[in-house]
C-alpha positions as CSV (number, residue, x, y, z in Angstrom):
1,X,7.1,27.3,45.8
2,X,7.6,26.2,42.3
3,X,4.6,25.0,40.0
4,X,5.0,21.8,37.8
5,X,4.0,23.9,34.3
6,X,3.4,20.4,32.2
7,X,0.3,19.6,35.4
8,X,-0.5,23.4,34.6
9,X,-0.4,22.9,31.7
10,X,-2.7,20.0,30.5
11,X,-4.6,21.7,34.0
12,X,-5.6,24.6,31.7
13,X,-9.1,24.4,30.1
14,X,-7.4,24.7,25.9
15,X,-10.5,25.6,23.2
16,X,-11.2,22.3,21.6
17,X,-8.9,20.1,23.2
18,X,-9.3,16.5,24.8
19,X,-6.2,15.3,27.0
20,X,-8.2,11.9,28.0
21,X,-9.4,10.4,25.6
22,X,-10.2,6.7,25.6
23,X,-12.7,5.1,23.6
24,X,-12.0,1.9,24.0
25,X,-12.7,2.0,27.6
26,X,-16.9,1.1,27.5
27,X,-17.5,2.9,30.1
28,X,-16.2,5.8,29.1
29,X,-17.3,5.8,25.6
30,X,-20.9,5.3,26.7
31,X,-21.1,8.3,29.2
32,X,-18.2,10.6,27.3
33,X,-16.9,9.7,24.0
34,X,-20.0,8.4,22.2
35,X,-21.3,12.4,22.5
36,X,-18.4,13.9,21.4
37,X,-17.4,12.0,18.3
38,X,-20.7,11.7,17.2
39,X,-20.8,15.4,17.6
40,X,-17.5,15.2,15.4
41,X,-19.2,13.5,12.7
42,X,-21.9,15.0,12.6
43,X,-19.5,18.0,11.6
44,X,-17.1,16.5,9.7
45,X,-20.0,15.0,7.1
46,X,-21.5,18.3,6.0
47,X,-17.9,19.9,5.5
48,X,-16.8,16.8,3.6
49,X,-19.9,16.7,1.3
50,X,-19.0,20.5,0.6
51,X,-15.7,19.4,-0.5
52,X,-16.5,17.1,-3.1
53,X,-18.9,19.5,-4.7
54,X,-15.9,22.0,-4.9
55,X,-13.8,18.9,-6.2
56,X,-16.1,18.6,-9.3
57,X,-17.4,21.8,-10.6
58,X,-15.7,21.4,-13.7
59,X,-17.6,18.6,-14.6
60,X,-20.8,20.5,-15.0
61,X,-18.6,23.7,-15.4
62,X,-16.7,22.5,-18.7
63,X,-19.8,21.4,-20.2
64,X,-21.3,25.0,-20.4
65,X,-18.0,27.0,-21.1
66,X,-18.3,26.6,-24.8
67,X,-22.3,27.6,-24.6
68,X,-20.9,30.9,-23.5
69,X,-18.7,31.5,-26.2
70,X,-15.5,29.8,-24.9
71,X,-13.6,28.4,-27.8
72,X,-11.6,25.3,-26.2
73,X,-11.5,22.6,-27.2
74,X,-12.5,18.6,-25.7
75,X,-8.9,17.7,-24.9
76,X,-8.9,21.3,-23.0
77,X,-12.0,20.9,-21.9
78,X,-11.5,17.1,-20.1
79,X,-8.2,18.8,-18.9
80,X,-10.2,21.1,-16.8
81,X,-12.3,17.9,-15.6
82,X,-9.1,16.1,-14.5
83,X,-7.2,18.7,-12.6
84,X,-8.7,19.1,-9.6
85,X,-8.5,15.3,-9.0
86,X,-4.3,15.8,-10.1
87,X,-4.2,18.6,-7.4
88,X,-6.3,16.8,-5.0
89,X,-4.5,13.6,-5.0
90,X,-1.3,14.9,-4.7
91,X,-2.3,17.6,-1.8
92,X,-3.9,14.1,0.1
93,X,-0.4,13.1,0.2
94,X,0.2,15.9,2.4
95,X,-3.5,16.4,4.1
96,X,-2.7,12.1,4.9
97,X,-0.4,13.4,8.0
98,X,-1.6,16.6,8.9
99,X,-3.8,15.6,11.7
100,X,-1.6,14.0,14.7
101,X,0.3,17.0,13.7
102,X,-2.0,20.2,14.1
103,X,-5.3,18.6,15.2
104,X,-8.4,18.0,13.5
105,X,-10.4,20.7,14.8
106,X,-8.0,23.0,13.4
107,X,-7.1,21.9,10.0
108,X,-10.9,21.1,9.4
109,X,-11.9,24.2,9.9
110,X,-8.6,25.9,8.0
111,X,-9.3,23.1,5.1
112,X,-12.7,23.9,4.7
113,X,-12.3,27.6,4.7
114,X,-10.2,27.3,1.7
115,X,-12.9,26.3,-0.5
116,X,-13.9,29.6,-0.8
117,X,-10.7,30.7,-2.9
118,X,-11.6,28.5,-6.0
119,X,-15.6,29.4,-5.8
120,X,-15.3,32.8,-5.9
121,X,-12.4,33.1,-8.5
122,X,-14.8,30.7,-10.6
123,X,-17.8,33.1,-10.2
124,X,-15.7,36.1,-10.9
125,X,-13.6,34.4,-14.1
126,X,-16.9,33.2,-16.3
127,X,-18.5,36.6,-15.9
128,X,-15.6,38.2,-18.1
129,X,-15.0,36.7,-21.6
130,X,-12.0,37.4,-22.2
131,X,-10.8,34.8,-19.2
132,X,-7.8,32.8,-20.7
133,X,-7.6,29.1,-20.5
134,X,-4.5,29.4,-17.9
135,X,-6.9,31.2,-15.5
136,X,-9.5,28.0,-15.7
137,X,-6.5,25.8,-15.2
138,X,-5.3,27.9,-12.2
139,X,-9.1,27.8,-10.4
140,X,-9.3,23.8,-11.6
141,X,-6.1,23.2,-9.6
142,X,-7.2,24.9,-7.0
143,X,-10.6,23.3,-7.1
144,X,-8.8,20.3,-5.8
145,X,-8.4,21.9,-2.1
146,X,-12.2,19.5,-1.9
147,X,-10.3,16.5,-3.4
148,X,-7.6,16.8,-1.0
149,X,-9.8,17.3,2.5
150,X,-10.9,13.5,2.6
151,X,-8.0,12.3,3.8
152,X,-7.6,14.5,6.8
153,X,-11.2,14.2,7.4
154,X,-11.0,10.4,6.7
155,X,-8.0,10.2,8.9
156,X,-9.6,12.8,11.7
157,X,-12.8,10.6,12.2
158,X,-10.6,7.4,12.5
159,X,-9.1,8.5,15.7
160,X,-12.5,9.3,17.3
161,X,-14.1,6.0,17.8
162,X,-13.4,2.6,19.1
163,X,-12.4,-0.3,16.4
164,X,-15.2,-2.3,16.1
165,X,-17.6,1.2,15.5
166,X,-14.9,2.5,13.1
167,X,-16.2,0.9,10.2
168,X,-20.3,2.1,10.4
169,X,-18.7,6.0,11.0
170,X,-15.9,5.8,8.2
171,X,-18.6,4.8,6.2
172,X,-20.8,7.3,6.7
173,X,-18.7,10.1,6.8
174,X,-16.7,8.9,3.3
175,X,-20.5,7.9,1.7
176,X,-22.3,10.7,2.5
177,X,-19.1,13.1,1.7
178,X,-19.5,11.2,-1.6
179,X,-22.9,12.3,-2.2
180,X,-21.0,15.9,-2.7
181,X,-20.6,14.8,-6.1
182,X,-24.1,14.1,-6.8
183,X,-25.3,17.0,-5.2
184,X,-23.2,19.1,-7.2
185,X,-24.2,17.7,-10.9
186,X,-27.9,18.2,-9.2
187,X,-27.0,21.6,-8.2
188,X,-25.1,23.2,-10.7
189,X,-27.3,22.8,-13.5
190,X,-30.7,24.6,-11.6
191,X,-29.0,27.4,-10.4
192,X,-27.1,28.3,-13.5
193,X,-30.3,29.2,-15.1
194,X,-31.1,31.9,-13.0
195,X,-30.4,34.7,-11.0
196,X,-30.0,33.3,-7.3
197,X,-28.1,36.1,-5.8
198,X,-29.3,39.0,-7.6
199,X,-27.6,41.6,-8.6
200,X,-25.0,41.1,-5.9
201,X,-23.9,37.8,-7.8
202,X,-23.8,39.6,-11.2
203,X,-25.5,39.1,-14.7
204,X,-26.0,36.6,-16.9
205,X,-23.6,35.3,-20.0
206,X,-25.4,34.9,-23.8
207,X,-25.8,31.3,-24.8
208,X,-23.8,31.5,-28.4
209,X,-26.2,29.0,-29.6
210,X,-29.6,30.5,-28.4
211,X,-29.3,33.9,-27.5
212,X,-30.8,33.0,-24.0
213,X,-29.3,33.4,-21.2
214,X,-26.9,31.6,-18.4
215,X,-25.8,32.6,-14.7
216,X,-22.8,30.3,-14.9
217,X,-21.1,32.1,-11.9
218,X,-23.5,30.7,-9.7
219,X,-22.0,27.4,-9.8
220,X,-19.3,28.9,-7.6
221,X,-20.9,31.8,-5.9
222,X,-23.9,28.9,-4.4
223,X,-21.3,27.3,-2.0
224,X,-19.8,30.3,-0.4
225,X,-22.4,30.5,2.4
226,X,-22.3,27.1,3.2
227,X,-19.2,26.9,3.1
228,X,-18.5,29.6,5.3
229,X,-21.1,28.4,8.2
230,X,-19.0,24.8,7.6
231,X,-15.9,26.2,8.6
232,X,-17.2,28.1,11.5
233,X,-19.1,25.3,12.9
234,X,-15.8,23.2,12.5
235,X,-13.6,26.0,14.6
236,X,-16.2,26.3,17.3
237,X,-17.7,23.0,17.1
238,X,-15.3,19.9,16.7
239,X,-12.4,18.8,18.8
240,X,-8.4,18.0,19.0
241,X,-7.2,14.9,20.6
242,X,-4.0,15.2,22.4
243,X,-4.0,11.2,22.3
244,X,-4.3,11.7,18.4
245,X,-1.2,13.4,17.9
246,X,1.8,12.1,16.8
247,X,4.9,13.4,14.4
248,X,5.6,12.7,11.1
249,X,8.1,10.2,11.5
250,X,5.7,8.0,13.5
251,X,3.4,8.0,10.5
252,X,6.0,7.8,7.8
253,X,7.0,3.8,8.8
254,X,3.9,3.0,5.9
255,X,6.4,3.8,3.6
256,X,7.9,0.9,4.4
257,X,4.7,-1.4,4.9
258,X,4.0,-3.4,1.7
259,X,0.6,-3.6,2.0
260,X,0.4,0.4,2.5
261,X,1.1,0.2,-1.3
262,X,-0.8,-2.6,-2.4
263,X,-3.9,-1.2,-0.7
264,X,-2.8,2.2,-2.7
265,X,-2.9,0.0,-5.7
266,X,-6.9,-1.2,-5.2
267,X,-7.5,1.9,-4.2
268,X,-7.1,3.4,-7.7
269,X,-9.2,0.6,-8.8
270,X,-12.3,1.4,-6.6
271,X,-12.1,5.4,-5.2
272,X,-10.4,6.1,-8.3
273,X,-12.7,4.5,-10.6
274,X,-15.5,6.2,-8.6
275,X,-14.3,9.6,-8.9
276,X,-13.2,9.5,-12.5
277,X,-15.8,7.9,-13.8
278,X,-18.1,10.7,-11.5
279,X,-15.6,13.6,-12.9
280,X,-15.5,12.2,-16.3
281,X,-19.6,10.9,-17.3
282,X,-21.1,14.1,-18.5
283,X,-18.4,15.2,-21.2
284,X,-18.2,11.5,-22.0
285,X,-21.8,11.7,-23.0
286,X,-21.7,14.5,-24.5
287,X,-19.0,13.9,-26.8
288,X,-20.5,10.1,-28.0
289,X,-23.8,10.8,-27.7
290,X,-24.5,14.7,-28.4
291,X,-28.3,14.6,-28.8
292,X,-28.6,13.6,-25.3
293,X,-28.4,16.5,-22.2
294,X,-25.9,14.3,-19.8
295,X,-26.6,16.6,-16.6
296,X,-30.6,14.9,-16.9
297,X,-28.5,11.9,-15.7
298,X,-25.0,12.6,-14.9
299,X,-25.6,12.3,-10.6
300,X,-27.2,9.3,-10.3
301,X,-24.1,7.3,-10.7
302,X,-22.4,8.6,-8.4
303,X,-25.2,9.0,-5.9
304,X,-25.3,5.6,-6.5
305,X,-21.9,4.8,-5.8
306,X,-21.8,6.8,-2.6
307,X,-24.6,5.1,-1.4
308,X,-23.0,1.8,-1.8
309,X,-20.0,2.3,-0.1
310,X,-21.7,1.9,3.8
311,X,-22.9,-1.7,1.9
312,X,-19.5,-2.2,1.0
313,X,-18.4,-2.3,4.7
314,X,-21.1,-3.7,5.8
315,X,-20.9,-7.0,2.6
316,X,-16.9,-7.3,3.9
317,X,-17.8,-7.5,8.1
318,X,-19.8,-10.6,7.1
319,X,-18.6,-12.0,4.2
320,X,-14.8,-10.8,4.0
321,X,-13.0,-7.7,2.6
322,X,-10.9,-9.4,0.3
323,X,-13.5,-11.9,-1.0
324,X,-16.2,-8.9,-1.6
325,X,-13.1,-6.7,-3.1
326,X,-12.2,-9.6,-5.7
327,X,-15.6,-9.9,-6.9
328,X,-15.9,-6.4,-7.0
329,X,-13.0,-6.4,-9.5
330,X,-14.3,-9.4,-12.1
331,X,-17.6,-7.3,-12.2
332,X,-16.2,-4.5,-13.0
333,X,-14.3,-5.7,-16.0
334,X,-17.7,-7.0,-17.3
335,X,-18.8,-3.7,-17.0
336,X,-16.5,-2.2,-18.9
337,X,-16.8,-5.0,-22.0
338,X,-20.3,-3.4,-21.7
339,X,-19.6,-0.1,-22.3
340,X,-17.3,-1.0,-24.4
341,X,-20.8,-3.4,-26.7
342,X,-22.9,0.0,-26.3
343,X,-20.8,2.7,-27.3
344,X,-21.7,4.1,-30.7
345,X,-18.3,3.2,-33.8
346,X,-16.8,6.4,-34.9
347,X,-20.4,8.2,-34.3
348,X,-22.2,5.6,-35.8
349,X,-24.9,3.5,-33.7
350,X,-24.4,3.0,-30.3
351,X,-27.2,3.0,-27.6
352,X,-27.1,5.8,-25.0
353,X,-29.2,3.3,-22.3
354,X,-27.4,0.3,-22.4
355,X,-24.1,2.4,-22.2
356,X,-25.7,4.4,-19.3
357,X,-27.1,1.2,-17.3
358,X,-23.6,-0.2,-18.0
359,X,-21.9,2.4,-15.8
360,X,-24.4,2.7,-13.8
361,X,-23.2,-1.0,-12.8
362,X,-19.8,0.6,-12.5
363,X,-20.7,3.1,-9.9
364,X,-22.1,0.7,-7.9
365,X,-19.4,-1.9,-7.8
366,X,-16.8,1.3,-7.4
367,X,-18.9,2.0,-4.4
368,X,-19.3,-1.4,-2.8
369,X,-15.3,-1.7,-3.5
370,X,-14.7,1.5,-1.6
371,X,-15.9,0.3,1.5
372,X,-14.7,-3.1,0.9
373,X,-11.3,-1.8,0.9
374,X,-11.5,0.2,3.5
375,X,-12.5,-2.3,5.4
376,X,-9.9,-4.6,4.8
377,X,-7.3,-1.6,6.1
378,X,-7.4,-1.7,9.7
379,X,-7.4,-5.8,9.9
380,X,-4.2,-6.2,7.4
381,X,-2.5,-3.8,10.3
382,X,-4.2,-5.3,13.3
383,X,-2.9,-8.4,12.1
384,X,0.7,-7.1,11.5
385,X,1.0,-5.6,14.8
386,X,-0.4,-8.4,16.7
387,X,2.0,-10.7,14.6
388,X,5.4,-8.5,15.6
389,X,4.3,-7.8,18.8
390,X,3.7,-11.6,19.2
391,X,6.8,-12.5,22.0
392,X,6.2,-8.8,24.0
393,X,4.8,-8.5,27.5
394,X,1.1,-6.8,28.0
395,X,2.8,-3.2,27.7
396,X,4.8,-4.1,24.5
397,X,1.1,-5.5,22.9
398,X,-0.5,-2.1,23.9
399,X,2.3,0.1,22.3
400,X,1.8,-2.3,19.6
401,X,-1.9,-2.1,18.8
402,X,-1.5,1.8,19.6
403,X,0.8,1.9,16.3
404,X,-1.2,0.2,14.6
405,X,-4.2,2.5,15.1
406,X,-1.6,5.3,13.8
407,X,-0.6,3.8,11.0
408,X,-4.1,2.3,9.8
409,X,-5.1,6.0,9.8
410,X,-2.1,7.3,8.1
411,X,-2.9,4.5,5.1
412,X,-6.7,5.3,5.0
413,X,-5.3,9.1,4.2
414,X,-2.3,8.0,2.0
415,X,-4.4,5.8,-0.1
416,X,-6.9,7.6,-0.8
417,X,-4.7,10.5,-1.8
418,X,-3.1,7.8,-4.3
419,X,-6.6,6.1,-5.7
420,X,-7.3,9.9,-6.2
421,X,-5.0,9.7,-9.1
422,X,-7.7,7.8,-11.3
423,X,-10.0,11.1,-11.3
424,X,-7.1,12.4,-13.3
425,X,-6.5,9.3,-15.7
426,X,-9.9,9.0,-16.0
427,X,-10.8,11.9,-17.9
428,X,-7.7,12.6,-18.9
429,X,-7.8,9.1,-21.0
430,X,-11.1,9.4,-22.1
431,X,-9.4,12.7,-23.9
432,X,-6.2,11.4,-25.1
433,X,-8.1,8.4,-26.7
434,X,-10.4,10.6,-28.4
435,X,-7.7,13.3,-29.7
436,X,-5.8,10.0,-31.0
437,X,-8.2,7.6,-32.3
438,X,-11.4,9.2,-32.6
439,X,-13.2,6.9,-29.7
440,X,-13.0,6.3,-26.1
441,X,-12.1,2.4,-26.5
442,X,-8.7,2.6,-26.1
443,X,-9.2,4.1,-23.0
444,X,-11.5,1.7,-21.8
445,X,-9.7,-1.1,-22.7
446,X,-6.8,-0.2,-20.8
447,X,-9.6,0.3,-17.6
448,X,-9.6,-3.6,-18.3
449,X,-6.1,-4.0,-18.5
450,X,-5.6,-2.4,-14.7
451,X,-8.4,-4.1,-13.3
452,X,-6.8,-7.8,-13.9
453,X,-4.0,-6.7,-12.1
454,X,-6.2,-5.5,-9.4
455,X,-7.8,-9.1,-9.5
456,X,-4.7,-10.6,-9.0
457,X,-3.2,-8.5,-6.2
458,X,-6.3,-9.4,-4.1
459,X,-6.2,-13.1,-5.0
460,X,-2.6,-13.4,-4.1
461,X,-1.9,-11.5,-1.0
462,X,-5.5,-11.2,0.6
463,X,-8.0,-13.7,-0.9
464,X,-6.4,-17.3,-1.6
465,X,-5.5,-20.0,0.7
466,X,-2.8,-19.6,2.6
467,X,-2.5,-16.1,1.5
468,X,0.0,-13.8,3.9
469,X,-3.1,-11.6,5.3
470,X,-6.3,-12.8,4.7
471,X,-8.8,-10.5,5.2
């Protein structure tokens, strides 16, 4: 007697994989799928909040180097803040498609295990002072592993709940990831002051300016454990979805989809802003306005911003993605004209709390336009799809809104690898403006510059009358 081996196959209990999975169907999604994506989240958050405190180390990290005795200088030093968010966005270009092809349970547990390699070089490479700059740049690179895991993690949870829920749990697993970066710029600073793991974690480094002492190695050396217990709750924990799989060439028709690369375009306006601005405060601060300690403040911005982002999704279900995204954009460039008012001219003047409460207004529009935008993914493709699949029978319409599900996660993944970018120009022009003219301005004024035209691709394609998807 012969056996069909694809029934034995998908007969075969397989660790961590769901053949039927359908949460769409209410009935099932109450008594099945509800548990086990929630279960899912509730995995995928902690690992993803992990992440973005690897992602930014080097903004509290770079800050402290010279206290050490590091001789680099600010353009090195805000290339060591904008590298991991160069490495992360451009390994979220890959991390966009990995899921449908090796399953989320999988790569979030490999992805997350690969935090370790940057954390522990970092709390071996500031214990020795003779650690060359190319060895900071190495461990900065690969400090954008964190950067890198949203979009699989963005792009995993996607695939795990119905439409209309997909909104509230992208939300909260993207805003409380977020709060990684706050909880790092909390961190970092307490336990670099003393001796958390003992002798097992190594002595401390002499301030140069003091003579006191610093455990900087800790702000790698405090994530391993978590990080580890992350990875192994993800292996044993979370789930892959044989429904969820698909190859690359399935994903890769965004290419082709305008609006995959207009929504890459906001995105660098609002995740990008987000991130650089989070990566970039604290040796901002320091470098304009030197008698203040810019760790006493440097996380509530962003914890401000991450919080924001579940309001921004919630702002765009009622009153509109594309409406909440354009004002989003207008604010911000009166944000900026207020940084620009409070900044202090070539070290002269200046006022540390109207420049602080000006960004602070930045984080939270940054926020709010995070979620607005995500928001306004899925609808622009549900809208496509039920536009070319206007004239096909009921299976044609089901293939149809199927794709569309596969590519709205591919271009929540692929943009935000792309907005990524602007934690690298960020920084990076904050540096290059100061190197050439002596003041950030130049850098901010070209912030402005970017955020008209983000203005005007919402107006035209998403917000006006008549526009070609309203959203």
């Amino acid at each position: 007697m012969t056996v069909d081996t694809t029934v034995a196959k998908h007969a075969t209990p397989v660790r961590g994989l769901i053949n039927d999975w359908r949460p769409e169907d209410p009935a099932y999604w109450e008594q099945t799928g509800k548990r086990v994506a929630t279960r899912n989240l509730a995995i995928s958050i902690p690992a993803l909040l992990l992440a973005f405190c690897v992602w930014v180390l080097f903004s509290v990290v770079s800050i402290n180097l010279p206290r050490i005795g590091y001789a680099f200088t600010t353009d090195q030093l805000f290339w060591l803040v904008a590298l991991p968010s160069l490495s992360g966005a451009t390994l979220r270009i890959f991390y966009s498609f990995v899921i449908p092809i090796f399953g989320g349970r999988r790569w979030t547990a490999i992805s997350t295990a690969s935090l370790l390699l940057p954390t522990l070089w970092l709390g071996f490479a500031v214990q020795n002072a003779a650690t060359p700059f190319w060895m900071f740049v190495c461990i900065a690179i690969l400090c954008g592993f964190g950067g890198a895991n949203f979009s699989s993690s963005m792009s995993n949870i996607s695939f795990f709940f119905p439409k209309q829920r997909q909104g509230m749990a992208l939300g909260l697993n993207a805003g409380l990831g977020n709060v990684g970066v706050s909880v790092s710029q909390l961190v970092i600073p307490l336990v670099i002051t003393m001796g958390v793991f003992g002798t097992l974690g190594g002595g401390p480094q002499t301030l140069a300016e003091s003579g006191g002492s610093l455990f900087l190695q800790n702000a790698g050396f405090i994530w391993v454990p978590a990080i580890a217990a992350a990875a192994v709750a993800a292996w044993f924990g979370m789930h892959d979805l044989s429904s969820a799989r698909s190859s690359f060439a399935e994903q890769a028709v965004i290419f082709r989809r305008k609006h995959n690369w207009l929504m890459c375009w906001l995105y660098v306006g609002t995740f990008g802003s987000y991130i650089g601005f989070s990566a970039g405060f604290p040796l901002l601060v320091k470098s304009q306005f030197p008698d203040v300690n810019p760790m006493t403040y440097a996380f509530i911005g962003p914890l401000l911003g991450a919080l924001m982002r579940s309001v921004g999704g919630s702002l765009a279900d009622r009153v509109g993605g594309a409406r909440l995204t354009f004002w989003v954009f207008a604010l911000m460039i009166g944000a900026v004209l207020g940084v620009l008012h409070f900044l202090p001219s070539h070290g002269v003047g200046g006022n540390f709390y109207g420049f602080f409460a000006s960004f602070l207004v930045l984080f939270v529009l940054s926020g709010i336009g995070n979620g607005s935008t995500f928001r306004m993914i899925p609808v622009i493709f549900r809208t496509l799809h039920d536009r070319l699949s206007a004239s096909s029978d009921a299976d044609g319409k089901a293939a149809s809104r199927h794709q569309a599900g596969i590519e709205s996660a591919a271009v929540v993944g692929f943009s935000g690898a792309i907005g990524a970018y602007g934690g690298f120009f960020i920084p990076k022009s904050y540096g290059s403006s100061i190197a050439l003219t002596g003041s950030p301005d130049m850098a901010l004024y070209g912030f402005i510059a970017f955020y008209i035209t983000c203005l005007a691709v919402t107006w035209w394609w998403y917000y006006r009358r008549g526009a070609e998807t309203p959203c």
